[in-house]
C-alpha positions in Angstrom: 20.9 -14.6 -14.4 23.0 -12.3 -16.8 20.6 -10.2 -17.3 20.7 -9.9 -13.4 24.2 -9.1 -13.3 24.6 -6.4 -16.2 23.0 -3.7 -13.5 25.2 -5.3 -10.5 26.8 -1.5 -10.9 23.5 -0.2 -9.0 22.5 -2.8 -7.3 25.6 -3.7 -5.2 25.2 -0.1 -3.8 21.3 -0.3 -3.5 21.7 -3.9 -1.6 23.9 -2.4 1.2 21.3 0.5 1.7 18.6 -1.9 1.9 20.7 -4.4 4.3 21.2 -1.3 6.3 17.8 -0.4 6.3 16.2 -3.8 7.1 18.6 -4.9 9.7 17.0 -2.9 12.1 13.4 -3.5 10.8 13.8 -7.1 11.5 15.0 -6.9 14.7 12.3 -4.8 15.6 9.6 -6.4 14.4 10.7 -9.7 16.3 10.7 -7.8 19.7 7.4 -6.5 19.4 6.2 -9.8 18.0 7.1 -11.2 21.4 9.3 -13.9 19.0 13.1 -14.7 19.1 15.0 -11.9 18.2 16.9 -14.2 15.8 13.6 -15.5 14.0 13.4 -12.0 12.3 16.4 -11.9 10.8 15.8 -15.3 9.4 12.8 -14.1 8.0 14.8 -11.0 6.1 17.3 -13.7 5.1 14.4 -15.9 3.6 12.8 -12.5 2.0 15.8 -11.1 0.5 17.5 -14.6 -0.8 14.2 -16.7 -1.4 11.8 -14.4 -2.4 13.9 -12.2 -4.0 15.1 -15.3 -6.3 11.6 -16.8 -7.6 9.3 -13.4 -7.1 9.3 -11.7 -11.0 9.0 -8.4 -9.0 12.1 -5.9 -9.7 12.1 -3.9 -6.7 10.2 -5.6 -4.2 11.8 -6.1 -1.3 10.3 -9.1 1.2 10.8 -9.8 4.5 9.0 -9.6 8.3 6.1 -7.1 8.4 4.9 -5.0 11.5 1.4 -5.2 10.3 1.4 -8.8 11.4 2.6 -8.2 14.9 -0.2 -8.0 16.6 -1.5 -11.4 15.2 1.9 -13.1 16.2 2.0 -12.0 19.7 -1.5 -12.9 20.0 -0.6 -16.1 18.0 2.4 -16.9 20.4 0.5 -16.4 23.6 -2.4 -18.7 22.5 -0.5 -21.7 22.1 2.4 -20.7 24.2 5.1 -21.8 22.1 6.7 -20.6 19.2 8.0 -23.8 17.5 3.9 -24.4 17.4 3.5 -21.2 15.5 5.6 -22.1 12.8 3.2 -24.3 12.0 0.9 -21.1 11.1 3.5 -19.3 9.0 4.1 -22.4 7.0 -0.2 -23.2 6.2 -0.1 -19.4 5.5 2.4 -20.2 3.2 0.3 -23.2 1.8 -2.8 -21.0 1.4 -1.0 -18.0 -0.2 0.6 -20.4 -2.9 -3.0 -21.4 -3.8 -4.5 -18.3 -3.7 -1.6 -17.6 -6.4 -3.0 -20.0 -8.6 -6.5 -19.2 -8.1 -5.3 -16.3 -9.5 -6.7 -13.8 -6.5 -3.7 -11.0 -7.3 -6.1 -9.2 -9.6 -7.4 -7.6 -6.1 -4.1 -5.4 -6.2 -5.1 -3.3 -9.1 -8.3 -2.4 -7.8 -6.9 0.1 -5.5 -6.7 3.7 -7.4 -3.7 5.4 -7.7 -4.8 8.3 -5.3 -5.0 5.8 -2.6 -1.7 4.2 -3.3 0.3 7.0 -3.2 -1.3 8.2 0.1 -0.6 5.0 1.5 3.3 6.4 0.8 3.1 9.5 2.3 1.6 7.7 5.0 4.5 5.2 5.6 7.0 8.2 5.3 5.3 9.5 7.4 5.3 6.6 10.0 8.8 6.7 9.5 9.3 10.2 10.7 7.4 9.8 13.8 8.6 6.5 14.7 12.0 7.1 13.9 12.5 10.8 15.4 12.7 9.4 19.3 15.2 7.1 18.2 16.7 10.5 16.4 16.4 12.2 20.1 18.0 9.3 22.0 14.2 7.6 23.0 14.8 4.2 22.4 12.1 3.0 24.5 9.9 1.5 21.5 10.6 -0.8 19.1 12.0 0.2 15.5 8.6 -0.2 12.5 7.8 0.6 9.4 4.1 0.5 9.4 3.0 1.3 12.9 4.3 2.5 16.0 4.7 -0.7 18.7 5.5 0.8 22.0 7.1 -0.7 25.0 4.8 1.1 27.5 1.8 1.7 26.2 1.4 5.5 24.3 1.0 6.1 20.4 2.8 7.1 17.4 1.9 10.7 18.5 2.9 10.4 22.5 6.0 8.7 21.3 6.8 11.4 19.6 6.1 13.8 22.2 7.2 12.5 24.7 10.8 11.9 23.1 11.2 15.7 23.6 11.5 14.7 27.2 13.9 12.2 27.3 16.3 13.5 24.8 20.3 11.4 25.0 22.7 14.4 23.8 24.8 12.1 22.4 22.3 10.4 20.5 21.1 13.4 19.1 23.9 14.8 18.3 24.9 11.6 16.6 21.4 11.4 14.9 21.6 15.1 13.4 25.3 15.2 12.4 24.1 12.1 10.3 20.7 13.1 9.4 22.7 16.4 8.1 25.4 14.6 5.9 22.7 12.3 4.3 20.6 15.6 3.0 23.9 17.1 2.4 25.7 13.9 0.4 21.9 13.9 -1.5 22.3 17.2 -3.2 26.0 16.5 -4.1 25.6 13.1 -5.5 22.5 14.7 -7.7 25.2 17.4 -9.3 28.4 14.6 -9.9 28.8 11.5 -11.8 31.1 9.2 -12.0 32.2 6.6 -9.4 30.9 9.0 -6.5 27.4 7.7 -7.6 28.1 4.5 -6.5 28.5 5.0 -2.9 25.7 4.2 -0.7 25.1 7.0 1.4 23.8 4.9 4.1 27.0 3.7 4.6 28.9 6.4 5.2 26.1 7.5 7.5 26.5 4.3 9.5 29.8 4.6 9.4 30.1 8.6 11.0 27.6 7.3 13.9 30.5 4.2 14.8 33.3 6.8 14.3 31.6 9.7 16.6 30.0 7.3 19.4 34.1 5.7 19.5 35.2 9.5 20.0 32.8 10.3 22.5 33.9 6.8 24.2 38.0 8.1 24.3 37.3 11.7 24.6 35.2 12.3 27.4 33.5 15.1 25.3 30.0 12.7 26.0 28.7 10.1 27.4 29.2 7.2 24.6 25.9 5.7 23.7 25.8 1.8 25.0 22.7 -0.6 25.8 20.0 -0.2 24.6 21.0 2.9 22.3 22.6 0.3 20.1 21.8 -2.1 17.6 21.7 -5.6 19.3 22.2 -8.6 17.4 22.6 -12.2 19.1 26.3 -13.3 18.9 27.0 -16.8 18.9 30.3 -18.2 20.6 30.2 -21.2 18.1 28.7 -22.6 14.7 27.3 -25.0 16.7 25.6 -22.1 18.8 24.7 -19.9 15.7 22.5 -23.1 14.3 20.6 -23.3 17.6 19.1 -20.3 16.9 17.0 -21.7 14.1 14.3 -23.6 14.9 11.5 -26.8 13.2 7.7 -26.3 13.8 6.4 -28.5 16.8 4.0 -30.7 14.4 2.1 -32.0 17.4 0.1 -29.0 17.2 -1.0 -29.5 14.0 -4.8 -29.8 14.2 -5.1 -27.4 16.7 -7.7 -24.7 16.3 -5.7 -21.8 16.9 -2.4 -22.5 14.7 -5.0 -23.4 12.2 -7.2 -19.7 12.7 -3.5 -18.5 12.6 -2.6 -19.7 9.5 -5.6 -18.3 7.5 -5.5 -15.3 9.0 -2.0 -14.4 8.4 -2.3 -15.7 4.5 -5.5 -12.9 4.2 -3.4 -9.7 6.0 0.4 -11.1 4.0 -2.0 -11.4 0.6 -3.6 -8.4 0.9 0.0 -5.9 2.2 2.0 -7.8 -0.3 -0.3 -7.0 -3.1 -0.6 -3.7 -1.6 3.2 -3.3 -1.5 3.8 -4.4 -4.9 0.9 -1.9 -6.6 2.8 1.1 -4.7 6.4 0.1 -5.7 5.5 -1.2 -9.3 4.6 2.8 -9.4 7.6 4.0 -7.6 9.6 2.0 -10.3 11.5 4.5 -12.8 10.8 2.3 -15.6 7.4 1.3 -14.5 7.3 -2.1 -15.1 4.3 -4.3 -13.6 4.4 -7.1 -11.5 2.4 -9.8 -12.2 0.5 -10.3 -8.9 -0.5 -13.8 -9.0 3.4 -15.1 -9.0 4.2 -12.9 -6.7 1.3 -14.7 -3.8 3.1 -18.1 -5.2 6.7 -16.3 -4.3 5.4 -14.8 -0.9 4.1 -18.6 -0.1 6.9 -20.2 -1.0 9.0 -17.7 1.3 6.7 -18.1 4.4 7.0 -22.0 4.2 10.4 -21.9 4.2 10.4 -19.1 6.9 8.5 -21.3 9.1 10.2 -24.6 8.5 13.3 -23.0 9.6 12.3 -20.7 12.7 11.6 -17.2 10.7 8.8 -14.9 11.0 5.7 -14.5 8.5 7.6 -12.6 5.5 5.2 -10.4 3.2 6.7 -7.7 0.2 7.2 -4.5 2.4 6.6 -1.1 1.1 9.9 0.6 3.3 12.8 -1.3 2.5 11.1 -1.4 -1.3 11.1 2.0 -1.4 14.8 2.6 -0.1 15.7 -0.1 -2.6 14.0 2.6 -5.2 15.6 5.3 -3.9 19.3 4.0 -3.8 19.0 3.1 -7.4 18.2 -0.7 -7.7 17.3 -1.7 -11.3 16.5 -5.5 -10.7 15.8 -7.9 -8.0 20.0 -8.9 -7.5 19.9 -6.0 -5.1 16.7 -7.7 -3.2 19.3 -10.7 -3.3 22.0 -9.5 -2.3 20.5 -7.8 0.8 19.0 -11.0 2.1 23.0 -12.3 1.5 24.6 -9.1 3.3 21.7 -10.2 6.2 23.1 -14.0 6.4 26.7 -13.2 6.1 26.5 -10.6 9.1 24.9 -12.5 11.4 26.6 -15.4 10.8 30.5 -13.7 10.9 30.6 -10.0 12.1 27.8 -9.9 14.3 29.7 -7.7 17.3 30.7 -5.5 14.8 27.0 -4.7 14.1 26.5 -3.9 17.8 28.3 -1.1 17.3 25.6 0.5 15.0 24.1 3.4 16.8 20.4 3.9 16.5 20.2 7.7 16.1 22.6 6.8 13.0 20.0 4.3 11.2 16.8 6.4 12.4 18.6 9.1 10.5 18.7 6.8 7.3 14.9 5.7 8.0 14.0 9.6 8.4 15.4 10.4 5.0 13.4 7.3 3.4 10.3 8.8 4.9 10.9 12.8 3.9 11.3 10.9 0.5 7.9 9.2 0.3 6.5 12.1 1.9 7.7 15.0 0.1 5.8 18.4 0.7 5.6 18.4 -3.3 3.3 15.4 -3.3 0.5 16.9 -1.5 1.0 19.8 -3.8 0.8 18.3 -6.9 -2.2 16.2 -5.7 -4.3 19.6 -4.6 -3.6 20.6 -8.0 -5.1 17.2 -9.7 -8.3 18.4 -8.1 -10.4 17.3 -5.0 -11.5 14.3 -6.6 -8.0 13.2 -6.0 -6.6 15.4 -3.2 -9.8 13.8 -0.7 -9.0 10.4 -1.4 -5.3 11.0 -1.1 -5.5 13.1 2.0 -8.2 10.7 3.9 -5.9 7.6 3.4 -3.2 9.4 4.9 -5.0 10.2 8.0 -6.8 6.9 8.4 -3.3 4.4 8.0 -2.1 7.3 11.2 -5.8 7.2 12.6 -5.5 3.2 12.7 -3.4 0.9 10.3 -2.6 0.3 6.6 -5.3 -2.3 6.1 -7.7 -0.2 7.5 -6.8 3.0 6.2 -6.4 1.3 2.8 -9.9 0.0 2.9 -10.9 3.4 3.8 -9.8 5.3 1.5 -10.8 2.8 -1.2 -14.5 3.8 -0.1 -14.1 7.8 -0.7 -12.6 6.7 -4.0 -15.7 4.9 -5.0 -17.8 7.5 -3.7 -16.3 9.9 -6.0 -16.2 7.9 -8.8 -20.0 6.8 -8.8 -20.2 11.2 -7.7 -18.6 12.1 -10.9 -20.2 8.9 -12.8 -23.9 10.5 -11.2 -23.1 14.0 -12.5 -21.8 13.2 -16.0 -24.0 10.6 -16.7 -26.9 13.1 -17.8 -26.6 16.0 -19.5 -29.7 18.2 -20.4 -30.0 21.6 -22.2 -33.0 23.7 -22.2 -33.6 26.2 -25.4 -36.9 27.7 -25.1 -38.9 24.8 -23.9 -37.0 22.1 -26.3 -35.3 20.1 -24.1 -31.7 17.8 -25.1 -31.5 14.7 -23.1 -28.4 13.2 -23.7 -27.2 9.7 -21.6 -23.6 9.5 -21.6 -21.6 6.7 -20.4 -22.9 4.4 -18.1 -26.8 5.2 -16.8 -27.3 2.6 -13.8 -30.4 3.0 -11.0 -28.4 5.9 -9.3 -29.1 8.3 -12.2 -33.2 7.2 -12.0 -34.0 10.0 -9.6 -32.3 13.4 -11.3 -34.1 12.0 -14.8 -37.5 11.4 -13.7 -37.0 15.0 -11.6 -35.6 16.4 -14.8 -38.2 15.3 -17.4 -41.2 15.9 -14.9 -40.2 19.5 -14.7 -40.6 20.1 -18.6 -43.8 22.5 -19.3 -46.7 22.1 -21.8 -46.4 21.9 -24.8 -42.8 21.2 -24.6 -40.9 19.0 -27.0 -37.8 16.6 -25.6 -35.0 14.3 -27.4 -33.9 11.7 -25.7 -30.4 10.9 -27.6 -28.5 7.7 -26.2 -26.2 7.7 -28.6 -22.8 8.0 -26.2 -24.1 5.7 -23.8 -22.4 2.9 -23.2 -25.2 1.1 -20.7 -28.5 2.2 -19.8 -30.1 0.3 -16.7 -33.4 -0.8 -17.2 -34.9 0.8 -14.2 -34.2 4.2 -16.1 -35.4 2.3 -19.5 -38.5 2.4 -17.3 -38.5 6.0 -16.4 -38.8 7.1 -19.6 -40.8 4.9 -21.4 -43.4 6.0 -18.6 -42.7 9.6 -19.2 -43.5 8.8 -22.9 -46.9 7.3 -21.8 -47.9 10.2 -19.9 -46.1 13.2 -21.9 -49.1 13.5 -24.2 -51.4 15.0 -21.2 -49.3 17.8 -21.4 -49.2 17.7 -24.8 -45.2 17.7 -24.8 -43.8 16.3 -28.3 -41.1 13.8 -27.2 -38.6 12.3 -29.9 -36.0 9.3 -29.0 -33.4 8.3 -31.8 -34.2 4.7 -32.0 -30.7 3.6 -33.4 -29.5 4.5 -30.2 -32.3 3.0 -28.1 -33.0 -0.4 -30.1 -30.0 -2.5 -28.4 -31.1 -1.0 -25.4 -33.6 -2.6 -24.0 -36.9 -0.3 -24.9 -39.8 -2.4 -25.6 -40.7 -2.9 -29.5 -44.3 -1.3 -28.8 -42.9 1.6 -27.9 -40.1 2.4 -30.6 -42.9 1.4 -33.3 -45.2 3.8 -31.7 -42.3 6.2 -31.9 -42.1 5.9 -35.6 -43.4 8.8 -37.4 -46.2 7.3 -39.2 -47.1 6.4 -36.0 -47.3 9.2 -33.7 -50.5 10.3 -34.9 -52.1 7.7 -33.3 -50.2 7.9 -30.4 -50.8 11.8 -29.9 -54.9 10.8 -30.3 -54.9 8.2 -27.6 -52.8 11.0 -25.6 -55.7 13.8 -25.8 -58.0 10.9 -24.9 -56.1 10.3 -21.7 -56.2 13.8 -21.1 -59.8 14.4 -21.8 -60.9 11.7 -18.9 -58.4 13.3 -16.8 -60.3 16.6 -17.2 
C-alpha cells in the first residue's frame, strides 16, 4: 500500500473527476435497467472500493455497465423481482471467478490494436451524442456510456436531433458556459505547473453549474433548472433508512431457469467488455503497463458476488470512467479507490447536496471525455498508417453506432482478419520472371489459400522454361501446396521446362523423399527421360 500512496498527489485529483463522472453513470444505468436507483450506486461503490482493491489493473475503473441493460430489464421482468436477480449477478460472479482460473483472459489480446482504438473513438463518440441533449436541456433519456437508452423510444441519432427541439435556455446556457471553461481550464493547465495542476477541472465545472443555476434561482434572469434537469439521488431521513436501500438475493429462486440463463449470460457479456476495457485502457496508459487478464475475471467475479449479495448491479471494468481516470492523471488504482469511497461517503452524508448537480454541467464533463477519445487527430493518424488500418478502424466505429460494442467489436475483428490473411495471401508468394527463368520464392507462412495463385502462376510458365522453387524464408508450407508443386514437377517435363528446388529448404518440409532424390543432379537425367517419354505418348 505505499507504493499506492507515493502518487496520492495525482490520484486524489483524478478520484474526484472520476467520482464526478461515474455518479451520473450509475444512476443512469439503474433507471434504464428498470432496477432501484440505489442498486447502481452500490454497484460503483463495490467497483471503485472492491475491485479497485484486489484487480492488479492501474487504471481500470469498474463499476455498472450499460451494455448489460438490456439483459437486466429483461432479467427483472422474467422473474418479476429484483432480490431474485441478485441471485444472477452473484453465479455470474461464480462463473467469472472460474473462468479466471481457467485462464480464458488470453481472449483479450486477440483483438488488434486498430480495432481497439476504434472502439475509443466510438465511445467518445457515444458520449457526444448521448450527452449533447442533456447539453441542450433534453433530459428525457437516460445518462450512458456505451449506448443511447431512451425513455420514449428513438436512437442515439433521433435523440440528438430531436434535442434541437426541446432546447432549456438555462440548461444550455449552463452546459456551454461549462463546456467553455473546461476546454479553456485544459489549455491553461497544459502551459502552468505547480499546484494549479492539481485541481480537477471537473470540479470547478460542477461547481460554476451549482453557482449559476443558484443565480438564475435569486435573479430572475432565468428560469432555474429543477426536476428532472437535476441530478437525483435518493436521500434517506435516517441510517436506519439509508440501510433499507440495500438489499439480500431471494434464494428461493435459486434453481430457477431464468436466474440460472441469467447468470451465464451476464458472466459471457461482463468477461468479454471487461477484457475489452482493460486491452483499450492498458493502451491508454502513459506508461503502458499490461494487465494481466486472468486476475482481473477473478477481480470482476469477486466484485459482482459481492454486488449481488448486497443489492448492486452486475459491475464489469468500464472503458468511460477508465478513460477519464487516464485523462485526469491517475497513476495507480488508489484513485479507482478512492472514487468508489467519494461514491459511499456521498450518498451516505451529503446526498441533497448532490441534487443540486445540474446535468448540462456533468454532460459538459462527459462531452470533453468523449472529444478526448475521439480526437479529429486520431482518424488522421490512422489514414496515414494505411488502409489496412484505417478500414478496420473506421468499420468498428460505425458498427458499435450501427449496433453495440460487442457487436461492433466482433465486427470489426472480422475485417481485421480479412486483411491480415489479404496481406498474408499477397506476400506469401513472390515470383520474378527474367526471360523465361522463373524465381519462386515462399515467404512466411504458405497455407491452402495461397494453392490457387501458385498452381495459376507455375501453369503459365512457357516451354522450355526453367523455375526455382526457393523455400528458404518460409516459415510453414501447407501440404496441399506441397502437392501443387510436386505435381507441377511430374508434369513440367512435357513442356520440357527445367525446374530446380533447393532441397535444404524443402527437406523439413514435407516433400516426399522420391521426389527430392529424383531432384538430385545425378538424378535428373533419368527423370528428364521418363519426361520425353510422357510426352511422346501424349503426342
Amino acid at each position: 500500500m505505499k507504493k499506492i500512496f507515493r502518487t496520492a498527489a495525482a490520484d486524489i485529483p483524478a478520484s474526484i473527476v472520476v467520482f464526478l463522472v461515474a455518479l451520473p453513470l450509475c444512476l443512469g444505468v439503474a433507471l434504464a435497467s428498470n432496477a432501484p436507483l440505489f442498486s447502481g450506486v452500490i454497484a460503483g461503490i463495490v467497483g471503485g472500493i472492491l475491485v479497485g482493491f484486489v484487480s492488479k489493473s492501474p487504471l481500470s475503473v469498474s463499476g455498472p455497465a450499460a451494455g448489460l441493460t438490456a439483459i437486466v430489464a429483461l432479467a427483472i421482468l422474467k422473474v418479476n423481482s429484483f432480490d431474485a436477480f441478485l441471485i444472477s449477478v452473484v453465479i455470474c460472479g461464480v462463473i467469472q471467478i472460474g473462468l479466471g482460473f481457467a485462464k480464458a483472459g488470453i481472449i483479450g489480446d486477440y483483438v488488434p490494436n486498430a480495432v481497439i482504438k476504434g472502439m475509443l473513438a466510438a465511445i467518445g463518440l457515444i458520449l457526444i451524442l448521448n450527452q449533447f441533449p442533456h447539453l441542450l436541456g433534453d433530459d428525457s433519456h437516460f445518462e450512458s456510456d456505451e449506448q443511447v437508452v431512451p425513455k420514449k423510444g428513438g436512437n442515439i441519432f433521433a435523440n440528438f436531433a430531436n434535442a434541437f427541439l426541446h432546447v432549456n435556455s438555462s440548461a444550455f446556457l449552463i452546459g456551454g458556459l461549462c463546456l467553455a471553461f473546461h476546454f479553456l481550464w485544459a489549455k491553461i493547465v497544459s502551459k502552468s505547473k505547480g499546484f494549479i495542476k492539481l485541481i480537477p477541472a471537473p470540479l470547478l465545472v460542477v461547481l460554476t453549474g451549482i453557482i449559476l443555476n443558484i443565480i438564475f434561482q435569486h435573479s430572475g434572469i432565468l428560469k432555474p433548472l429543477i426536476g428532472e434537469h437535476l441530478v437525483t439521488i435518493p436521500v434517506a431521513a435516517s441510517a436506519g433508512e439509508f440501510f433499507s436501500f440495500f438489499h439480500t438475493p431471494d434464494w428461493s429462486y435459486f434453481l430457477n431457469k431464468d436466474v440460472l440463463l441469467t447468470g451465464v449470460t451476464l458472466a459471457i457479456v461482463a468477461s468479454l467488455e471487461s477484457l475489452l476495457s482493460i486491452e483499450a485502457i492498458d493502451d491508454l496508459d502513459p506508461y503502458q503497463r499490461v494487465t494481466p487478464t486472468n486476475h482481473e475475471l477473478k477481480a470482476q467475479g469477486i466484485g459482482n458476488v459481492v454486488s449481488g449479495l448486497i443489492g448492486g448491479l452486475p459491475v464489469t471494468s468500464v472503458i468511460v470512467r477508465s478513460s477519464a481516470n487516464v485523462n485526469a492523471g491517475g497513476r495507480s488504482k488508489l484513485s479507482t479507490i478512492l472514487h468508489g469511497i467519494l461514491l459511499l461517503i456521498s450518498v451516505a452524508f451529503i446526498p441533497s447536496l448532490l441534487n443540486l448537480i445540474p446535468k448540462s454541467a456533468l454532460a459538459a464533463i462527459l462531452i470533453f471525455t468523449g472529444y478526448k477519445l475521439a480526437k479529429p487527430t486520431l482518424f488522421i493518424a490512422f489514414y496515414k498508417k494505411g488502409w489496412d488500418q484505417f478500414v478496420p478502424f473506421v468499420i468498428t466505429i460505425v458498427a458499435i453506432l450501427a449496433t453495440d460494442l460487442l457487436k461492433g467489436v466482433l465486427i470489426g475483428i472480422g475485417l481485421g482478419l480479412f486483411y491480415i490473411l489479404r496481406s498474408n495471401f499477397r506476400t506469401a508468394i513472390f515470383v520474378v520472371n527474367d526471360n523465361n527463368k522463373f524465381l519462386f520464392r515462399l515467404r512466411k507462412d504458405v497455407s491452402f489459400l495461397n494453392k490457387p495463385i501458385i498452381k495459376s502462376k507455375l501453369e503459365m510458365v512457357p516451354e522450355n522454361g526453367y523455375v526455382l522453387i526457393d523455400a528458404s524464408r518460409a516459415d510453414f508450407i501447407d501440404k496441399d501446396v506441397i502437392d501443387v508443386i510436386e505435381d507441377f514437377t511430374m508434369h513440367a517435363q512435357l513442356k520440357n521446362i527445367k525446374v530446380e528446388i533447393k532441397r535444404n529448404a524443402f527437406k523439413e518440409q514435407g516433400f516426399s523423399p522420391s521426389l527430392l532424390y529424383a531432384l538430385d543432379s545425378n538424378k535428373m537425367e533419368e527423370f528428364r527421360a521418363e519426361g520425353k517419354k510422357l510426352k511422346e505418348n501424349a503426342h
